[in-house]
ZABASE-279591 format. One record per residue (C-alpha): residue in three letters; x negated, y, z. Coordinates in Angstrom, 3 decimals, always signed. Each point is the difference from the previous one (the first is absolute). Layout:
BEGIN
ALA / X / Y / Z
...
END
This chain:
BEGIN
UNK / -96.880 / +99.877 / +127.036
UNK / +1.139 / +3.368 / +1.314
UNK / -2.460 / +2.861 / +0.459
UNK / +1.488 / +2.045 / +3.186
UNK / -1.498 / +0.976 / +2.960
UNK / +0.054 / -3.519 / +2.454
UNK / +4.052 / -0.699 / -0.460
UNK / +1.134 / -3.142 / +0.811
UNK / +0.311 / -1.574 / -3.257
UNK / -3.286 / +0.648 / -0.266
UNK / -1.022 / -1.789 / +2.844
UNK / +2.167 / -2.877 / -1.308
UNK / -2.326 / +0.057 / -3.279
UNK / -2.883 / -0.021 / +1.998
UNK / +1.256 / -2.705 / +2.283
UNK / +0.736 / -1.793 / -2.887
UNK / -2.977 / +0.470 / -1.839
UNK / -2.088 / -1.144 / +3.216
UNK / +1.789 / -3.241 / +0.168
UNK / +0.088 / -0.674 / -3.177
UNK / -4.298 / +0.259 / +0.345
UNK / -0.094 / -2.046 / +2.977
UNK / +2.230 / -2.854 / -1.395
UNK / -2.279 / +0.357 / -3.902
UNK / -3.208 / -0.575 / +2.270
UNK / +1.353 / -2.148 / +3.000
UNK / +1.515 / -2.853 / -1.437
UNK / -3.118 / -0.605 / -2.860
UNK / -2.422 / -0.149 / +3.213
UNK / +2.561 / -2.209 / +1.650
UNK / -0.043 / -2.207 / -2.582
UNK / -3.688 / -0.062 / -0.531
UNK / -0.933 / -0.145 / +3.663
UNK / +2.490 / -3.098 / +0.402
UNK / -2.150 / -1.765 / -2.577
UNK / -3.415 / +1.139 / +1.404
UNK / +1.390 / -1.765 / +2.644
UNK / +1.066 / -2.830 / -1.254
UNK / -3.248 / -0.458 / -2.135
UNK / -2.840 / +0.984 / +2.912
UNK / +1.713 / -1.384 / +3.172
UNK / +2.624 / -1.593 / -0.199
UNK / +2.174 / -0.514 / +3.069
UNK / +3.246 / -1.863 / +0.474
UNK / +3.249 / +2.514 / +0.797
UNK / -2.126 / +3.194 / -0.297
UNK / -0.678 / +1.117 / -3.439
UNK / +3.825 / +2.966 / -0.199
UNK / -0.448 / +1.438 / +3.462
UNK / -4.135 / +0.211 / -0.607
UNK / +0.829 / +1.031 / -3.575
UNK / +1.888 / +3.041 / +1.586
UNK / -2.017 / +1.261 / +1.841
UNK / -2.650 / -0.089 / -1.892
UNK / +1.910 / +1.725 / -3.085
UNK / +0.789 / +3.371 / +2.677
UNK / -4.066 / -0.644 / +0.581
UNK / -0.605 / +0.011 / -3.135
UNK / +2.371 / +3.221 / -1.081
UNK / -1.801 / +1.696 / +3.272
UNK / -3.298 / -0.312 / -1.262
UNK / +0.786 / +1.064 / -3.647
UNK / +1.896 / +3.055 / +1.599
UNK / -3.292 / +1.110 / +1.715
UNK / -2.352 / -0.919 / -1.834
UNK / +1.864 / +1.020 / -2.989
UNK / +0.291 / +3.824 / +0.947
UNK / -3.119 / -0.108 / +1.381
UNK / -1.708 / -0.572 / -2.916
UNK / +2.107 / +2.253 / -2.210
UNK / -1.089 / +2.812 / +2.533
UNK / -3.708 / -0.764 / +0.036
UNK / -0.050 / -0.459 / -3.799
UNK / +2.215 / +3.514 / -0.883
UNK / -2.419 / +1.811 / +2.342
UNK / -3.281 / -1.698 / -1.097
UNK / +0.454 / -0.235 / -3.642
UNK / +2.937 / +2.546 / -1.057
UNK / +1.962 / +0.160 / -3.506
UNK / +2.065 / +2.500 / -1.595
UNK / +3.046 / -2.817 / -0.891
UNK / +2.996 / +0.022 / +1.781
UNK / -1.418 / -2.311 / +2.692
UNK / -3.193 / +2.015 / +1.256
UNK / -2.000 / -2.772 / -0.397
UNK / -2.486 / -1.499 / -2.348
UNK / +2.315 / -3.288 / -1.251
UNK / -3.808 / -1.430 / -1.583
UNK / -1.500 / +0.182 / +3.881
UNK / +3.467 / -1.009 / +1.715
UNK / +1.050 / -3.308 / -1.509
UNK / -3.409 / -1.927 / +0.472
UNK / -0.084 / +0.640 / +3.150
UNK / +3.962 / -0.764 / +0.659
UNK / -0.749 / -3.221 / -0.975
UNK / -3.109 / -0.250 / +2.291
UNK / +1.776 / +0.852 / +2.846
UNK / +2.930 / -2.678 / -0.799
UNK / -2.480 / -2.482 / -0.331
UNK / -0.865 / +1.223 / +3.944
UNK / +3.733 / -0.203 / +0.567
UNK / +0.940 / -3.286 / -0.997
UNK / -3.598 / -1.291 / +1.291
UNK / +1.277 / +1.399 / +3.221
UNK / +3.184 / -2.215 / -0.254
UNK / -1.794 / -3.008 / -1.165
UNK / -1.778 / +0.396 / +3.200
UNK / +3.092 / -0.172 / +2.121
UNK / +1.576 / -2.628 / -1.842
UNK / -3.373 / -2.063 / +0.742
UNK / -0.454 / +1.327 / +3.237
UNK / -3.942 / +0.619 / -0.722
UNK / -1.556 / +3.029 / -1.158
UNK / -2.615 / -2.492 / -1.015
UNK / -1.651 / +1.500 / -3.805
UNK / +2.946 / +2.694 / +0.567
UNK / -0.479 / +2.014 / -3.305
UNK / -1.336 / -2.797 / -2.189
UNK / +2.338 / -2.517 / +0.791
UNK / -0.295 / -3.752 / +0.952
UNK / +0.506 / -2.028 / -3.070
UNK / +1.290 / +0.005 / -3.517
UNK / +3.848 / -0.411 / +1.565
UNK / -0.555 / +3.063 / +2.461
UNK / -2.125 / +2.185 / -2.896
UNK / +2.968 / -0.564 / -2.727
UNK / +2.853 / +0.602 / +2.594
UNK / -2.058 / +3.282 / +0.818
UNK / +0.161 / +0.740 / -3.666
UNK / +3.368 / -1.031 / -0.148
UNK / +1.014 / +2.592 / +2.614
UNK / -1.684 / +2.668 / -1.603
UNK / +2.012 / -0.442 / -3.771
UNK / +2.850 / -0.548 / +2.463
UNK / -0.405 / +3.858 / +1.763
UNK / -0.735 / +1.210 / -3.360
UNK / +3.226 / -1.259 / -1.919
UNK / +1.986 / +1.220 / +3.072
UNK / -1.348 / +3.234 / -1.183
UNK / +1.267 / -0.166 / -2.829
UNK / +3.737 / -1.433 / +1.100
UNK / +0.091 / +3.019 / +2.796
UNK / -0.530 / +2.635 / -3.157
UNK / +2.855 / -1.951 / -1.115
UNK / +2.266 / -0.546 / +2.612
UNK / -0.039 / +4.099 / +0.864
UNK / -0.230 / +1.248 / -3.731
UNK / +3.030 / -2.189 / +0.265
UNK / +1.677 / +1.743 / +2.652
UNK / -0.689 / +3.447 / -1.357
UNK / -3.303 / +0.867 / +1.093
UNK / -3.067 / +0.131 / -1.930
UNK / -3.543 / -0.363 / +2.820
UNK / -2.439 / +1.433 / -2.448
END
């Protein structure tokens, strides 16, 4: 990756780099939405197009709450690493607030917001769980996919 001042091959690398973070996330929560679906309501002829939308849901709410709580956390509990934030308070609650995320989904899937952060049964609880190691090991392939490409995030 180039290092000038906003030339266009550098806004090809970032274009690049953006899709190739939106296709690492999108296409795990598409996956894992379409079998939420099929496994907590089931409906004949719907499960791709709901699957979908729910994945651009799903990379929504990650986006926001995501930055969200890499703000609050690099402002309420600093570090000197190269991140500016305490990794010990961050990653607990990361995986708190995915928990929220893909309780949020479950809900939508079910159509009932009905024991919304607990969940609704030992199916909905482990697909919640599911989702979670799911967001986390698309983590892991995004740090891939760009170190791939030339750019290292952190």
């Amino acid at each position: 990756m180039t290092t000038g001042g906003g030339s266009f091959a550098d806004s090809l690398d970032m274009l690049g780099i953006a899709t190739a973070y939106f296709l690492s996330k999108y296409i795990p929560y598409v996956l894992w939405s379409g079998y939420g679906i099929w496994l907590l309501s089931p409906k004949p002829g719907t499960l791709a197009r709901r699957a979908l939308v729910l994945g651009v849901l799903r990379l929504a709410l990650g986006l926001m709450t995501g930055w969200t709580l890499v703000y609050l956390v690099a402002v309420l509990a600093p570090a000197g690493n190269r991140l500016g934030f305490s990794i010990p308070v961050y990653y607990p609650l990361l995986l708190l607030v995915r928990w929220l995320e893909w309780s949020v989904i479950s809900g939508v899937i079910r159509r009932s917001w009905r024991r919304l952060p607990l969940g609704t049964g030992r199916a909905d609880t482990l697909w919640r769980l599911g989702g979670v190691a799911v967001s986390c090991l698309t983590d892991v392939l995004v740090i891939f996919v760009i170190g791939a490409m030339g750019w290292i995030p952190c």
